[in-house]
N, C-alpha and C positions, 0 to 999 in steps of 0.2 A: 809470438803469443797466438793461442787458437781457442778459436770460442766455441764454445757448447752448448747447445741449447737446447731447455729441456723446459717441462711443460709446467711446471712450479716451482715457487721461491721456494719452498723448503726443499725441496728436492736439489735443488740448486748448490743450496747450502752443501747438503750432504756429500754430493757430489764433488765438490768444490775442494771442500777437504780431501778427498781422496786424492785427486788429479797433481795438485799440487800446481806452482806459482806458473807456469808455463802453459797453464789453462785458464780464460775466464768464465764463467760459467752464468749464463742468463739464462731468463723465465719467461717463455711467449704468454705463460698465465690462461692456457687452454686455446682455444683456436684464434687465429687473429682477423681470419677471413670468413664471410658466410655467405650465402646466396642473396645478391640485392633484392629488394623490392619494386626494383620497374619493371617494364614491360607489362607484355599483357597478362590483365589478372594480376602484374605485381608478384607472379610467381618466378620472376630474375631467370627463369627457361623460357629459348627459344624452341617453343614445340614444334613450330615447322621449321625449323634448321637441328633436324640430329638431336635435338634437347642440347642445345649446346646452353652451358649455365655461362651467368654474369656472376663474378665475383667482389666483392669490395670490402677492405679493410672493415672493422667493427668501428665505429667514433672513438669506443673506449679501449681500443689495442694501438691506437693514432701514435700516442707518445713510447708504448712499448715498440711499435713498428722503426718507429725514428729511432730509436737509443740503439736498435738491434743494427740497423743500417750504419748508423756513427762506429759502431764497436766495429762491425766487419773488415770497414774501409782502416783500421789500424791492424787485422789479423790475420796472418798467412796462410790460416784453413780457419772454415764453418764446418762443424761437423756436427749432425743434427741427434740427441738421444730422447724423441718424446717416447709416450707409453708404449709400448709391445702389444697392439691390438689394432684395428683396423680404422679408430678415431684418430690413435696416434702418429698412424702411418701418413692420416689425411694432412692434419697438423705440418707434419715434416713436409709431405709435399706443397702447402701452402707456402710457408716458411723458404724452401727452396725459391717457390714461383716470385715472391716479393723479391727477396734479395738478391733476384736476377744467380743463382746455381744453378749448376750443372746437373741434373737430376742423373746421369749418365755416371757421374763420376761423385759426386758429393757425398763422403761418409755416413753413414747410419748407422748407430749403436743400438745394440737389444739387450738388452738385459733385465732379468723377472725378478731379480733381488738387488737392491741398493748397498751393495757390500765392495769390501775394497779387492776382494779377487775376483769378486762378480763383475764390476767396474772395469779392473782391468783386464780381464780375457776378452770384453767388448773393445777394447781399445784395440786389441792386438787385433783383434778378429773383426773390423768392421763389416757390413754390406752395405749394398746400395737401398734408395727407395721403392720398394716392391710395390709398382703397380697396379696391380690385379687386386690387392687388397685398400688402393687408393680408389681405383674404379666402384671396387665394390660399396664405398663409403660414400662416396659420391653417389650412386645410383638410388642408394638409401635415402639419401639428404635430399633429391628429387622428387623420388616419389613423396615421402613425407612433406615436401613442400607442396606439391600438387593438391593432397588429400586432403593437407592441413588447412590450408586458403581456401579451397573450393569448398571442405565441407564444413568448416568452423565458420564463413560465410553467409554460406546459405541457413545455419543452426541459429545464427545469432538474429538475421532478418526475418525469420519466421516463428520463434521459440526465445529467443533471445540468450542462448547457450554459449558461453565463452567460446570455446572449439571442442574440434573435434578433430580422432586424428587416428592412424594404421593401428596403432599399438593400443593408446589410451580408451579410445572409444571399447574394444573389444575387450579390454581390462574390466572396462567399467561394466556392461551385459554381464561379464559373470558375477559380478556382485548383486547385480540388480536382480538378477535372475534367481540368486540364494535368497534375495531378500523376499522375492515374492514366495519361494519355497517357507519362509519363518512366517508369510501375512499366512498366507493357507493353511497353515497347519492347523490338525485338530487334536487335542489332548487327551488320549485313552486314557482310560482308568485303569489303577492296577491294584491289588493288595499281595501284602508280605508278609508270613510269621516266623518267629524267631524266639531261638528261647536260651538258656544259658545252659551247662553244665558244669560241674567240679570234678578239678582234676588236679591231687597233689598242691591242695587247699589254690587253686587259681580257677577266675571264673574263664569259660572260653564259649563266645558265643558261636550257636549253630543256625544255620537257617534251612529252613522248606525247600526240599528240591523236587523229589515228585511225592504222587500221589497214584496205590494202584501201579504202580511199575511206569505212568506215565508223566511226563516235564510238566509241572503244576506252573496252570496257566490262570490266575484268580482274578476275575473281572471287575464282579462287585462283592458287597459285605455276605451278603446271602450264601454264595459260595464261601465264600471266606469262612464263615460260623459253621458249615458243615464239617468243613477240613479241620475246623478247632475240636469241634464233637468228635473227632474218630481221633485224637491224641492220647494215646495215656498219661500217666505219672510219671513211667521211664523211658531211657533207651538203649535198645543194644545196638554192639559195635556190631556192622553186620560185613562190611568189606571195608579193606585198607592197599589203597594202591598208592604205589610208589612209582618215579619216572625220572630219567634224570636227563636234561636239557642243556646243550652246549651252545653258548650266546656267543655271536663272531662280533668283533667289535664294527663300528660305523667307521668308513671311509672318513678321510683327512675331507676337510670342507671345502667347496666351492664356495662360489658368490651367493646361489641362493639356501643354502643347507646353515653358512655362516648365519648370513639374516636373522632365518627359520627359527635357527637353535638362540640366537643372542634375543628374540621375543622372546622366546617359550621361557627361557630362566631368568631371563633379567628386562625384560619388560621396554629391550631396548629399540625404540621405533627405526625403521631399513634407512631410515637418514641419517640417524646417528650411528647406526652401524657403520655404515661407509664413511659416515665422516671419522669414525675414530681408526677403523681398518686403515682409509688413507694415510693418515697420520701417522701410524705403523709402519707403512711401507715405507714413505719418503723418510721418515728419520726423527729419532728423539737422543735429547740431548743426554747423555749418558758418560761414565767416567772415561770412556772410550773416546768422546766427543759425538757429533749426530751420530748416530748407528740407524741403520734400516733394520727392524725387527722380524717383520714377517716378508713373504715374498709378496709378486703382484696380485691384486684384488680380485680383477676381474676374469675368472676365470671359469669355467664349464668343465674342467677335468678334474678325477681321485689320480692323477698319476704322482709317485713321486719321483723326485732323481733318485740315481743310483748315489751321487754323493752323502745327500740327507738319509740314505737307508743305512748307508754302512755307517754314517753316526750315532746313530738310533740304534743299530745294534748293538754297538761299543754299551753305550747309554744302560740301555737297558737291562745287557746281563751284567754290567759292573753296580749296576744300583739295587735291581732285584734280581739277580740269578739267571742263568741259561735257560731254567725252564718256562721262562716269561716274553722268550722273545721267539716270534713265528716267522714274521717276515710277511714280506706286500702280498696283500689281498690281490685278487682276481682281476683287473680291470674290466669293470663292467660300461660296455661303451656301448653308444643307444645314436640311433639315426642323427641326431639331433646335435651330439657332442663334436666340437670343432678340436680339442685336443692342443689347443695352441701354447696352451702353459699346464703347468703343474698346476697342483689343488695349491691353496692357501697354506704355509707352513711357516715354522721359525725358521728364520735366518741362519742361528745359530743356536745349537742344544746347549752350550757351554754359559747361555742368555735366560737363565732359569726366571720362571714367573720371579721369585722371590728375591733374587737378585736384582732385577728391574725393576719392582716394585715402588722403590724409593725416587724412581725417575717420573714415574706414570700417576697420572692422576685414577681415581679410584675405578673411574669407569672405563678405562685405558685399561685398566691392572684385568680388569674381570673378562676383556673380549680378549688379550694377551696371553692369561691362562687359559680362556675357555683352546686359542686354538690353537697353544703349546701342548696341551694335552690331548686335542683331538687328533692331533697328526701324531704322534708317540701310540698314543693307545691302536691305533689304526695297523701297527708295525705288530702287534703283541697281544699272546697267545687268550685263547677262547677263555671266556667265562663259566665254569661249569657249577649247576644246582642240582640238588636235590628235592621235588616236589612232593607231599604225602596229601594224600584226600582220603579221609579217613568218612564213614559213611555212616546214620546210626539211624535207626527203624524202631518205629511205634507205630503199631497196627495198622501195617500196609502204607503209612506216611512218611518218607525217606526226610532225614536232614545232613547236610553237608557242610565238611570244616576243612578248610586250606590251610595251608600252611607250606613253605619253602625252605629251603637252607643252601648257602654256598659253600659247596667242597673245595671248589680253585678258584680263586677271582681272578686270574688269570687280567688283563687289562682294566678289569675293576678297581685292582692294587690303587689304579689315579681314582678312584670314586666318580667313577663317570655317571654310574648308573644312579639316578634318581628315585627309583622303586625300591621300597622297603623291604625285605624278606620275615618273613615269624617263624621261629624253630617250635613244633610241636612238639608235645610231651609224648610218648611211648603206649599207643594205646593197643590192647588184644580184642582180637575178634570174639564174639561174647560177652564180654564187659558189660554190665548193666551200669546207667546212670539217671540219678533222678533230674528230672527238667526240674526248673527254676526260672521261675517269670514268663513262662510263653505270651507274647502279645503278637498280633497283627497290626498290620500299620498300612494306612492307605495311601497312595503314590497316582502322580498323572504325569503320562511322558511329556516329555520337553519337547520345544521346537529345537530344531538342528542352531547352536551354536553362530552369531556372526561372523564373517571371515576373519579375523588376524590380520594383521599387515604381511607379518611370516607367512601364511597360510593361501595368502593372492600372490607372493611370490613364488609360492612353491606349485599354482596351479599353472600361474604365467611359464614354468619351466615346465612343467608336466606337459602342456599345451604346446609348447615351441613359441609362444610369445615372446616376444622381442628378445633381446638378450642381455647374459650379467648385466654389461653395464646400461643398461635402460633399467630393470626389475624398480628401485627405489625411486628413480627420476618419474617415473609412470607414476607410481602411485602419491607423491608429493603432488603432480600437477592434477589429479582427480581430487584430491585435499583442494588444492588452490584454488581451485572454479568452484569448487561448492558443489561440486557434485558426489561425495561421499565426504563424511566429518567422523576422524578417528577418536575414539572415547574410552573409555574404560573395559566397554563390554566388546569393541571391537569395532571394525568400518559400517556404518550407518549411512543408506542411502538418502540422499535429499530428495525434496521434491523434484527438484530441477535435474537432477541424476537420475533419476526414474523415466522421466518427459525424456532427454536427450537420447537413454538406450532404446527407449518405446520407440520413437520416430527415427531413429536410425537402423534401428531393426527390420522395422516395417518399409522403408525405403531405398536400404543399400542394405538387405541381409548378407553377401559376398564378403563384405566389409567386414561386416562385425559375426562371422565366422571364423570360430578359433581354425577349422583345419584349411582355408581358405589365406586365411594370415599365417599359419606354419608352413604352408607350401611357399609364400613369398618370403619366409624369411630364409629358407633350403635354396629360393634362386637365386638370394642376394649373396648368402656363403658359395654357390657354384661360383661363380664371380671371384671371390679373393682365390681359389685354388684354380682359376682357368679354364675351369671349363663349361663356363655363360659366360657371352656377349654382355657388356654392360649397356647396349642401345639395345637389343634384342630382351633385354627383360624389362625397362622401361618401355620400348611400345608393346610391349606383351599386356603391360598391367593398364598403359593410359587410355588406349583406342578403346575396351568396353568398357572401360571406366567410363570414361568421358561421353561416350555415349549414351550410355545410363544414365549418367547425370543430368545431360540437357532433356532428357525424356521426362525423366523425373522430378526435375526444378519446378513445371510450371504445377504438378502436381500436389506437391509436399504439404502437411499440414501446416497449418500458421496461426497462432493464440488468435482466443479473438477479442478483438476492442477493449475496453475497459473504460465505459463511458462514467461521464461525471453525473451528467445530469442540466450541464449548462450548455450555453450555446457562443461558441466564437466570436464576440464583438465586433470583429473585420470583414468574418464573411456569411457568418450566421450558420456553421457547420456544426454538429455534436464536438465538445470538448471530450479529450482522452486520459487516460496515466499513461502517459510512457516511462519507458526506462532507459535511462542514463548512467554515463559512468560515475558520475557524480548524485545520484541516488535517482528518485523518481521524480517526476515534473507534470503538472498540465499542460495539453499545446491542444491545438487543433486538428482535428482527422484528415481536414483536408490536406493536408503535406504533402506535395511540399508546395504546391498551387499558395497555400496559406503558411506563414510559418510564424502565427500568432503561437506565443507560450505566454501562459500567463505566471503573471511577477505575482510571489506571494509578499503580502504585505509584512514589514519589515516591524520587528517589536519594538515599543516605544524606548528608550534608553531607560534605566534605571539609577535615579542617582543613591549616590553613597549619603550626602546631605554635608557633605564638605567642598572646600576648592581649591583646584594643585596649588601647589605652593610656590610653582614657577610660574603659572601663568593666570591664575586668578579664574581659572576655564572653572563649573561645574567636574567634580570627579565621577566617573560613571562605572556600573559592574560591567564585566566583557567578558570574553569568553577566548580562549587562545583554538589552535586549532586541534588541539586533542581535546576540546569539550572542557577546560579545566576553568574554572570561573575567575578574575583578577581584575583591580579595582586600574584604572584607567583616564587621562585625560581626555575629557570630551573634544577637546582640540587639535586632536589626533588628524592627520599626522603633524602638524603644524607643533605642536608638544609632544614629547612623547614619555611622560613622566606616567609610571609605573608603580605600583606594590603591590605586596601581596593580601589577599584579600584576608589570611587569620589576621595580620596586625593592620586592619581597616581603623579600628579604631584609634589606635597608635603607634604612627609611622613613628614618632623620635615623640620624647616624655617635653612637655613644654617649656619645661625648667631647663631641659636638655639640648634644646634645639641647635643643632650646629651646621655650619655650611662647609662645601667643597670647596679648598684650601685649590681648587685648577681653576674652577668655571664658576662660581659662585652658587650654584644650584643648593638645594636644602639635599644634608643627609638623612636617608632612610631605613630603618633597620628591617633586614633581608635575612633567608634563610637557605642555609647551601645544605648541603650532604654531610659537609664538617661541623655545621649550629651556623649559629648567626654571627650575621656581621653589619656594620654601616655602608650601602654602597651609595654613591653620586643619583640624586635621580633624575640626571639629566642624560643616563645611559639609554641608548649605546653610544651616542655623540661624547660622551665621559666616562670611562672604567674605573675611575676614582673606586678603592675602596680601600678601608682598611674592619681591622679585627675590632673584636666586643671583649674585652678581661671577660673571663667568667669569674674573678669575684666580683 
């Protein structure tokens, strides 16, 4: 028997099936190992030894750690398949280091699609542990330990800021940055006129384009009224141009273009995107059994295989015809691109949205097509239109009417394109027509737009900010701390998000410099291909860091006080608010000399004006720990007799009254998810319960 281990249960699964009985197949469940928190700072590196890191199991990987050790010590090889990316390689080398492998000789599988020939050409074809891109992850996981401890530290003692960190903080500056760009703006005034014509009894509206042969710029009404006085009754056609435009279809998707495009159409936030993409990859249950649908997630390239092209071709001219199939675009490759997998594609062409449909749930179904057809459409031929701007003139005041038409939809065929086209009617030059309705309407520009979630992923990549797989994890934990709240109209900076980028700007601008952070993230990729040192870019980045920071520490702004108004009973110092994890508190200023908090006085209990039935105690209102209000014995814990507070009035009808048939306590009528039932109220010491007839 040989076991394989890979980085999730459903992956597992998938896998598992393929491999067949002579393989077991386990799930480390992502990393099992992580940098401790001893040493100095608690940053688990020895900065003066090499940065050599402390590693230790997770508490919560303890019993997967054990089970993985039990299984080895029955199987005749370990051979490791986590992700195909520079986390997964870390993983495998972790996984190695625990269970005492041979990092020299220990199989490593790669594989970017979860399929059964995918599966086994890794099997034939193993390698070993790559290195270079173990170091490279590791060098990462250091500095971001360094950055994250020291500066989410010192954020929280002076400002009181959850953390801060390489990637997040500089995420965050560019949001806070647009949002100051939306507080400053100022809204111009503008006006517009517009009037109708008939054409083959259809009305077709035209608008004001110049004035005088020049681009009519109308500020206020004033203007506006002169430009209405120089109109006449009609218009002539005075030019008719035509143009016709060939539309290349969009590249197969990456990790951030996926996101981008799954907001923009379906509103779907970059967590659910990944979590349903995942789910994709590693496998849905299908008549096939688990199938892996699409290939791996995380990825930075448009390339496809050569495999997937010549099926796409098949595909394509068998479904619509030869003249529909082009073949791979250009690879457009950018400093930034590591090229380590293919773009995101189906697994298999033969795995039609429609066909799978009945497997996927609905929001499954819609990122499935979106990126069956994005990879298809990307193989196949230009989209061609025809555009007409027909032109019409009353005394010296031009008005203009659009209109388009597609001659070849050419990869349109999938309805990719979301823009409507209008086929104009047939107009000749000279043609007189009477206006109809001409009104003006007045207009005040807008402030630019809030970011998107799609739209901070797509800057974070334009930027060289972290990469695929960070994009969604970054912006979830700027959600989490409270430093931007995503809504309706888009990422909304907080107060506390504001404060955090201002004081981190102004005292580590390096830091939260986008091209400052894309150079570290170029030295961290030199690193997996070999050519940086992984101790030569950790002291590159720590020595003026670290310098800067102890310069800067005693400097840093720090909120100030938040006096009450009263005075310490212990040592007679100003009383404060601080802030705690557990909300906000009174203490003393002098702290920690002093470590008077004051107790707020506890509410008097409230009775119900009845008495448990077990113990004769007063019944009292409470309160659970979600705030939810419930009638209670005052003799808590000593009783712990319970109801709920709608049937306050009547636990069980008097004439009714019955007792638990185990412990003697009275029955209480309770309400579940299913209705109601009688349960024991001598619970949880009694589960007693049985059902209510509903007649």
């Amino acid at each position: 028997m040989k076991l394989v281990i890979v980085e999730s249960p459903a992956k597992s699964k998938t896998i598992g099936r393929y491999l067949g009985s002579d393989y077991v197949v386990e799930a480390s469940v992502g990393h099992i190992r992580d940098l401790a928190t001893s040493g100095k700072g608690g940053l688990g590196v020895d900065v003066n030894n090499n940065f050599l890191p402390t590693y230790i199991v997770s508490k919560d990987k303890e019993k997967v750690v054990k089970n993985l050790e039990k299984i080895k010590k029955q199987a005749t090889e370990v051979i490791l398949a986590t992700d195909p990316d520079r986390e997964g390689e870390a993983i495998a080398w972790h996984l190695a280091s625990v269970l005492g492998l041979d990092i020299a000789t220990t199989k490593r599988l790669e594989f970017h699609e979860i399929t059964h020939d995918s599966i086994s050409k890794a099997i034939e074809t193993p390698r070993t542990i790559d290195m270079n891109l173990v170091h490279s992850q590791e060098a990462r996981r250091i500095i971001d330990r360094i950055i994250g401890f020291k500066l989410s530290n010192l954020m929280y003692s002076r400002i009181k800021s959850k953390s801060a960190g390489r990637v997040q903080s500089v995420t965050l500056k560019l949001i806070v940055d647009h949002e100051k760009e939306i507080a400053d703006f100022k809204p111009e005034e503008y006006w517009t006129i517009e009037s109708k014509i008939k054409k083959d009894d259809k009305l077709y509206t035209i608008e004001l384009s110049k004035v005088d042969d020049a681009v009519a710029k109308i500020s206020n009404e004033t203007d506006c009224d002169k430009i209405l006085a120089m109109i006449g009754d009609n218009v002539k056609v005075s030019d008719i141009k035509k143009s016709k435009k060939s539309l290349v279809s969009k590249d197969a998707f990456i990790t951030s273009t996926l996101q981008q495009e799954a907001f923009n159409k379906y509103h779907f936030k970059t967590k659910e995107t990944t979590f349903l993409a995942q789910k994709l990859y590693e496998g849905v249950e299908t008549n096939e059994g688990l199938t892996g649908l699409i290939t791996y997630i995380r990825t930075d390239s448009t390339r496809l295989s050569d495999t997937f092209i010549d099926s796409a071709k098949t595909y394509i001219i068998n479904k619509f015809g030869n003249e529909y199939y082009k073949g791979k675009n250009e690879l457009k490759k950018n400093a930034l691109m590591q090229d380590a997998h293919e773009a995101i594609r189906p697994t298999s062409l033969d795995r039609t949205p429609e066909l799978m449909k009945q497997y996927l749930s609905n929001h499954e179904y819609k990122l499935y097509k979106l990126i069956f057809e994005r990879a298809l459409g990307s193989l196949m031929t230009n989209k061609e239109t025809e555009a007409t701007n027909v032109t019409f003139v009353s005394n010296n005041v031009s008005f203009n009417l659009s209109g388009s038409v597609t001659t070849f939809k050419g990869y349109d065929v999938l309805a990719l394109d979301t823009d409507e086209t209008s086929l104009l009617p047939i107009f000749t030059v000279g043609e007189e027509y009477k206006l109809n309705g001409t009104k003006k309407e007045q207009h005040f520009t807008k402030a630019p737009a809030r970011y998107s979630e799609g739209r901070v992923v797509r800057l974070m990549e334009e930027k060289g900010i972290g990469r695929p797989s960070t994009y969604a994890s970054t912006i979830q934990t700027l959600i989490a701390r409270r430093y931007v709240i995503s809504g309706k109209d888009g990422l909304t900076c907080t107060e506390q998000g504001i404060k955090t980028a201002t004081v981190l700007n102004k005292y580590f601008p390096d830091l939260m410099n986008t091209e400052y952070t894309a150079q570290m993230e170029t030295n961290l990729d030199k690193i997996s291909d070999g050519s940086e040192e992984e101790l030569k870019v950790i002291k590159d980045f720590y020595d003026p860091f670290i310098e800067h920071f102890e310069t800067i520490k005693p400097q840093i702004y720090k909120d100030p006080l938040e006096y009450t108004g009263e005075k310490c009973p212990e040592c007679g110092s100003p009383l404060v608010i601080r802030h705690g994890r557990n909300g906000d508190f009174v203490a003393c200023s002098n702290y920690p000399k002093c470590k008077y908090v004051k107790k707020e006085p506890k509410e008097p209990p409230k009775f119900v004006g009845r008495n448990c039935p077990n113990c004769g105690h007063p019944l009292v209102y409470r309160k659970s720990k979600r705030g939810e209000e419930f009638i209670g014995c005052s003799n808590f814990p000593s009783c712990r007799y319970v109801e709920s507070k709608t049937d306050a009035n009547a636990p069980v009808i008097e004439e009714e009254k019955r007792f638990c048939p185990k412990c003697g306590a009275l029955l209480v009528k309770r309400k579940s998810k299913r209705g109601y039932f009688y349960g024991c109220s001598n619970y949880p010491k009694c589960h007693y319960v049985e059902p209510i007839d509903k007649k």
